[in-house]
C-alpha angles and dihedrals in degrees: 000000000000116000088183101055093066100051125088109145134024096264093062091052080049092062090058121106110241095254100056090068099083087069098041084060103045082049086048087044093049094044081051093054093036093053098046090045081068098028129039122246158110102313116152092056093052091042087058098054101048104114088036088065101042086056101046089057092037089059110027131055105238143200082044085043106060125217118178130189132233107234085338093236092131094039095099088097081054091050101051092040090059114056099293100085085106105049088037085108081067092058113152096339125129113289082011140116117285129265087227130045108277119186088212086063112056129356081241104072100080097193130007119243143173099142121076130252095029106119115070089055101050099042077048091060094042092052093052089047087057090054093052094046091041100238087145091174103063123113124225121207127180110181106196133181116222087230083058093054092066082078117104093225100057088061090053089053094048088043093061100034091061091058098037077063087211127163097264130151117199111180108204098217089200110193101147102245135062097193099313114034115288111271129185136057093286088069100056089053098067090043079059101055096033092049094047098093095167097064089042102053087036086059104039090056110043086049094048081052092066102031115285110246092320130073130014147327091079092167091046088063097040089061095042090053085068095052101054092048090062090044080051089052086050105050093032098033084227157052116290098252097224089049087051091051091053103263133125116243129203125166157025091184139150111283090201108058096084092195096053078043097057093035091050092051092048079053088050100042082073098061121092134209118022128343146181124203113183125209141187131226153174119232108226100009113181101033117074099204087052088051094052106046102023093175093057093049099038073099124020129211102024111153119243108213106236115243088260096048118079109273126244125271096243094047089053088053089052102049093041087052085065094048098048091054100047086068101033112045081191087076114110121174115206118182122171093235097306088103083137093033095063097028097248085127079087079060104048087048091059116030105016100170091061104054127082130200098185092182129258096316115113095181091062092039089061095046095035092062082047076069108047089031083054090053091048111258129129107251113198097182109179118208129165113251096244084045094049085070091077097065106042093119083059106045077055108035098042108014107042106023083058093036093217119168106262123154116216114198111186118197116194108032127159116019108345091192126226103015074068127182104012103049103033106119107214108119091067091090098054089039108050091036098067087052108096123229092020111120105222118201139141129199131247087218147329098298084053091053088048087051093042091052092051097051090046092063098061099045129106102223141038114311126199119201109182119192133171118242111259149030120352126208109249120074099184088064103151104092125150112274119253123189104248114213101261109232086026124123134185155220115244098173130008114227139155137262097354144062132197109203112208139175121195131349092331086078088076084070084054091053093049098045087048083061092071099033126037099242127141113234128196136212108215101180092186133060082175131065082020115224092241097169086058087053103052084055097049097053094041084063113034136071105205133025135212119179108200117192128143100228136080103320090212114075093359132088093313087052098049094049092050099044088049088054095054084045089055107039092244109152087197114151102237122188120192123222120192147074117349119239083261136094111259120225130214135297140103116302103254093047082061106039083052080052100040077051097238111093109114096272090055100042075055096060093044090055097054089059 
């Protein structure tokens, strides 16, 4: 009989007996595996946590007690187990539940995330916020992943918790690999602690012996806590790091025996102050191909173009930059732990030491390449447009201040489709535009990124490249590079009256809808430098303007063209088409940029006006 059929919320999971809990997690396991097979998602973190979360509900009273998860990539087991079992089929797709945890969404998602290293923070700030309040009962529960503590700020949050001295619990799921595998000597610190068997067994004994973290012989354990701490300094040859920041540690334990796991948090529910429980896990757990190759299934059902289809963006970037290195022995390539996701993984193959996965840390990625870019080497460091937003201080403080040559190469920009809100990458443009001594530009299409990267390489200031996730449109991709005028647009069809004004691949939209309609539409490459001399051209000759980009409309291309109009003394009618001042929710491309109003068919309709 189906345990899972008859749980819909946490309290039903909560009128189970303990040892009923083993089947209610291989059924979860198997939903999650069964919905993902049909639609696409994050399935090997969520794999991974399933006992976790079985037991976190199982323990604790949410949505009073609040758990919040690191990135929210495993918290697919959270999500069924709280109300949304039912709408799971609607899973990231357009008018559906979220693929991360939302607090608009369900009482039970205690803070919204997409983004890594959050959680500790914020559970930090809604404990404190109990204290204050004097809701002395409630439970605060940070799950965090040990790729996401390779975040800085996940070390700023630890750093003050320890001193705020709050009821905090933060549980370590230690499998070893965030999306690519775990770099860094953080990471081998952990390998270091979960591997040491003597000191774990040797623990786990002598405190049993005298009651575990309930009962008596309170000295005793006091004095045993001490104990342990100098058994720690000999295998490790040094403190435990969480201990030294003022937490408690326990742990490491099997992430994946859901029992030890329920009777270890009501252990835990009794301490006070911070703590740390670390677990570990298995990314994947339950599906063999997921187990095997972790990085493939992080997220499951992506599409691989075919050899004869044209090839993705990211995939262009990665093999150019090859290319690129094997000419010029300057050329260095820097990722915060996306080396798959941007394709940089051509580039570690082969030239490895000249590749650098610096973690997930964005901030120190950027700051890192003004190093390596002040001592005269080329720097490609490769960051997801949404991500990009991190390091802005540094891109301006240390980067363009400076105005050292960095080249930011920024994968994912514009809607990214159904990972929604927080990944979409549309506030690049505005951002970047208002910095001065950063070249801005974005490519038609994938012979345009191969041109802009070679051109890059040979300039003597910071350089943007922005380009969409995905395929791209030409399959015969592979031309021989030419250096592009920087600050130079370009016609790409002559029409009458008037022009569409586009920068990057938005601008295919532009040509289709000129199909239809007899417009001219412009390529301008660059938002800065702007192509001023095209400009003037274009409204010299034409009646009527629409600016097409898909980033933010205000301060980005929109916004330089008509600021350049009211410069100039053009009364022009200019129209802007782009992303609303609004955050954009989930769904396939095609379904937002039809609600954002500039997909073909509605630039269409605008022209026709």
């Amino acid at each position: 009989m189906s345990l899972l059929n008859n749980i819909s919320y946490p309290q039903d999971l909560q009128n189970l007996q303990k040892n009923q809990l083993p089947q209610v997690c291989n059924e979860l396991r198997n939903f999650i595996i069964e919905a993902v097979a049909s639609n696409p998602g994050h399935l090997g973190s969520s794999l991974g946590v399933v006992e976790l979360t079985v037991a976190l509900h199982y323990v604790f009273n949410t949505p009073d007690d609040k758990i919040i998860w690191d990135v929210g990539h495993q918290a697919y087991p959270h999500k069924i187990l709280t109300g949304r079992k039912e709408t799971f089929h609607s899973n990231r797709k357009y008018k559906g539940i979220s693929g991360f945890p939302k607090m608009s969404e369900s009482e039970f998602d205690a803070f919204g995330t997409g983004h890594s290293s959050t959680s500790i923070s914020a559970t930090l700030g809604m404990a404190v916020a109990s204290a204050l309040q004097s809701e002395t009962n409630r439970q605060h529960i940070a799950v965090i992943g040990d790729g996401s503590l390779t975040g800085g700020m996940s070390f700023e949050a630890l750093n003050h918790a320890g001193v705020e001295k709050s009821n905090i619990l933060v549980i370590v799921n230690d499998n070893g690999i965030a999306i690519d595998k775990n770099v860094g000597g953080l990471s081998k610190y952990f390998t270091q602690i979960t591997s040491s068997k003597t000191y774990n067994r040797a623990r786990n004994r002598i405190w049993n012996l005298l009651g575990g973290n309930s009962g008596g012989h309170q000295k005793s354990r006091s004095y045993l806590r001490r104990f342990f701490a100098a058994i720690k300094a000999l295998i490790f040859r040094q403190g435990n790091v969480f201990e030294d920041l003022g937490f408690r540690y326990f742990g490491p334990i099997d992430g994946h025996d859901v029992e030890n796991l329920v009777k270890t948090l009501n252990d835990l529910k009794a301490i006070n102050g911070p703590k740390v429980l670390h677990i570990a896990t298995q990314k994947g757990k339950g599906l063999a191909q997921a187990k095997d190759d972790p990085t493939q299934y992080h997220f499951f059902g992506a599409e691989l173009p075919k050899p004869t289809e044209p090839p993705k963006f990211q995939d262009v970037f990665g093999k150019t930059l090859v290319e690129l290195a094997e000419k010029n022995p300057k050329i260095v390539g820097i990722s915060p732990a996306m080396l798959t996701g941007c394709s940089m993984t051509f580039l570690q193959e082969k030239f490895p030491e000249r590749t650098f996965d610096v973690g997930i840390a964005e901030q120190h990625a950027v700051t890192f390449s003004a190093g390596l870019a002040a001592q005269g080497l080329i720097p490609f460091c490769n960051i997801y447009s949404s991500f990009m937003q991190r390091a802005l201080d540094q891109v301006i403080h240390d980067v363009a201040l400076q105005n050292l040559p960095v080249i930011f190469c920024l994968d994912r920009a514009g809607l990214v489709g159904e990972d929604g809100a927080t990944h979409h990458g549309f506030f690049d443009l505005a951002l970047f535009r208002n910095i001065p001594n950063v070249i801005i530009s974005a490519p038609l299409n994938e012979i345009d990124l191969r041109n802009l990267m070679f051109t890059a390489q040979n300039t003597k200031q910071p350089f943007v490249i922005r380009y969409p996730r995905g395929k791209g449109t030409i399959a015969d991709w592979k031309k021989p590079m030419q250096e592009i005028e920087i600050g130079k647009g370009i016609c790409l069809k002559q029409g009458e009256k008037i022009a569409v004004i586009s920068i990057g691949t938005i601008g295919r939209n532009a040509l289709k809808a000129a199909e239809k309609v007899n417009v001219s539409v412009y390529d301008m490459r660059f938002l800065s430098p702007l192509d001023e001399t095209l400009l003037h051209e274009i409204f010299k000759t034409h009646e009527r303007i629409i600016t097409l980009e898909d980033g933010v409309i205000e301060g980005g291309l929109g916004s330089a063209v008509m600021e350049f109009a009211v410069r100039n003394k053009y009364h022009v009618p200019i129209e802007c088409l782009g992303i609303p001042k609004r955050f954009v929710e989930q769904g396939t491309i095609e379904e937002l940029q039809k609600e954002c109003g500039f997909d073909a068919d509605s630039i269409v309709e605008k022209l026709k006006i």
